[in-house]
Backbone as CSV, one residue per row, in Angstrom:
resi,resn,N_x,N_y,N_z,CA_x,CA_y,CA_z,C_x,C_y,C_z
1,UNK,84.042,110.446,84.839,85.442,110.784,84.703,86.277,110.095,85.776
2,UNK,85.651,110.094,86.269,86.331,109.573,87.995,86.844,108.040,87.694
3,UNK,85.333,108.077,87.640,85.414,105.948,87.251,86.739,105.610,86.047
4,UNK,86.951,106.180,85.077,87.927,106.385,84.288,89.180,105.930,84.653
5,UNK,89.422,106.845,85.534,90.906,107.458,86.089,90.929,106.113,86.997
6,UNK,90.330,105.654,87.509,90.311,104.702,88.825,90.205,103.211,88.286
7,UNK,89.707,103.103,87.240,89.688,101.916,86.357,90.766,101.605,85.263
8,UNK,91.403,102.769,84.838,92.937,102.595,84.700,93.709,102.535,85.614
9,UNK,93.785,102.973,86.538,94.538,102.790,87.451,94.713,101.134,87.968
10,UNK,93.189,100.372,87.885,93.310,99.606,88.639,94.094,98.320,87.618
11,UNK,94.099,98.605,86.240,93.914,97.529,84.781,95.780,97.865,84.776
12,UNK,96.442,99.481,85.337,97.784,99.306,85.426,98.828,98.348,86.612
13,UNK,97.638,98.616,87.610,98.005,98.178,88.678,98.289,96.350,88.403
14,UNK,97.068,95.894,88.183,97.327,94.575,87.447,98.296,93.881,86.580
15,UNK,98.079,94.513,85.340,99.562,94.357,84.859,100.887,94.294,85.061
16,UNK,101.069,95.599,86.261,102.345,95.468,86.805,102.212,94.216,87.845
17,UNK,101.209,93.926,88.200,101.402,92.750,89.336,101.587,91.012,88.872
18,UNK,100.692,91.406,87.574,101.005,89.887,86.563,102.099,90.067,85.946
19,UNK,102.963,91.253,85.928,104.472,91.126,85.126,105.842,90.818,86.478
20,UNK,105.116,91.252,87.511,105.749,91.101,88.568,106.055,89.411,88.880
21,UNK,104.721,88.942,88.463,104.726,86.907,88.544,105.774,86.329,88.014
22,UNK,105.418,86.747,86.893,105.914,86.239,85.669,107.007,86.254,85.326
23,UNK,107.687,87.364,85.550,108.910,87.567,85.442,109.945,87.518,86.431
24,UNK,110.651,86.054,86.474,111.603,85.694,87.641,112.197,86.752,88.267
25,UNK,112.231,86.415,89.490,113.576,88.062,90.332,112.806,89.017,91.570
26,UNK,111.487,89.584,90.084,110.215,90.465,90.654,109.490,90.675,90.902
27,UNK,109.633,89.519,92.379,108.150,89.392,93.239,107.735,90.466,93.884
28,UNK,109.010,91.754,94.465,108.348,92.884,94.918,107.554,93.666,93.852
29,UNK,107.576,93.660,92.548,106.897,94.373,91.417,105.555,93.459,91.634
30,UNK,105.086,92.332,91.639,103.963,91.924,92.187,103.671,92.324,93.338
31,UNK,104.379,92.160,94.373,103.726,92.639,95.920,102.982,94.488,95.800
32,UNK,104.081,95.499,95.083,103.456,96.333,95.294,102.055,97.104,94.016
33,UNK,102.696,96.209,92.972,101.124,95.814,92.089,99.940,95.785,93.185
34,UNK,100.187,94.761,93.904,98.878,94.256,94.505,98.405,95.114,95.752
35,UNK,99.258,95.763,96.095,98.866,96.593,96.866,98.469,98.048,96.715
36,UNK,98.970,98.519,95.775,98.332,99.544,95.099,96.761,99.526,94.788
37,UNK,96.858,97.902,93.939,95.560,97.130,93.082,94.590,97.851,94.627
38,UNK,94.778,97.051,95.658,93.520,97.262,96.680,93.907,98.829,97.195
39,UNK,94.674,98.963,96.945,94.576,100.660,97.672,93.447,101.597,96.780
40,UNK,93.585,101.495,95.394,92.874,102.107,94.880,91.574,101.431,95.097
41,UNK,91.144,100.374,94.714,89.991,99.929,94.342,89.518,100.619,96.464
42,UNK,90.341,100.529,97.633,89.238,101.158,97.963,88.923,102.514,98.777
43,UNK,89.883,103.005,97.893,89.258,104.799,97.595,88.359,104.841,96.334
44,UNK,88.487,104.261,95.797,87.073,104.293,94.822,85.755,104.082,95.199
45,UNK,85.916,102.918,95.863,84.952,102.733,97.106,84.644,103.236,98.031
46,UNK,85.211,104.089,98.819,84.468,105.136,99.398,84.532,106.139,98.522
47,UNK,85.071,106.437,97.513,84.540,107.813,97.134,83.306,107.350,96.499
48,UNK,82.491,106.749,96.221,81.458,106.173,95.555,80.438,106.096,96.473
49,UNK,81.065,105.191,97.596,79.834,105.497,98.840,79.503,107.045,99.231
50,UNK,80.779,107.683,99.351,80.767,109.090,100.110,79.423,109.610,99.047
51,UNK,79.665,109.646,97.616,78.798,110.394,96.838,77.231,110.197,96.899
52,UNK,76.885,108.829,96.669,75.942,108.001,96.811,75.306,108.782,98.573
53,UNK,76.185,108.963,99.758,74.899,109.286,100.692,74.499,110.989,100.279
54,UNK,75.194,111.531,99.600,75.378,113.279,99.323,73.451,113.270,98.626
């Protein structure tokens, strides 16, 4: 379920960051795409490690 939620997250995050390119004006809609993009991917990552030593 987890993986779910965190793997949409990351496929929205993207999108908004490739519409952010693409579309003249809204490079901050890319900048914070992309920063979201790694924010999540790494709380996923530790929540994955965290579980994995449990």
């Amino acid at each position: 379920m987890l993986w779910k939620v965190i793997g949409g997250l990351l496929v929205l995050w993207l999108v908004i960051s490739i519409a952010g390119v693409v579309v003249k004006g809204l490079f901050w809609l890319a900048v914070i795409g992309g920063v979201l993009f790694v924010a999540t991917a790494a709380i996923g990552w530790a929540k994955e490690r965290k579980q994995v030593k449990s």
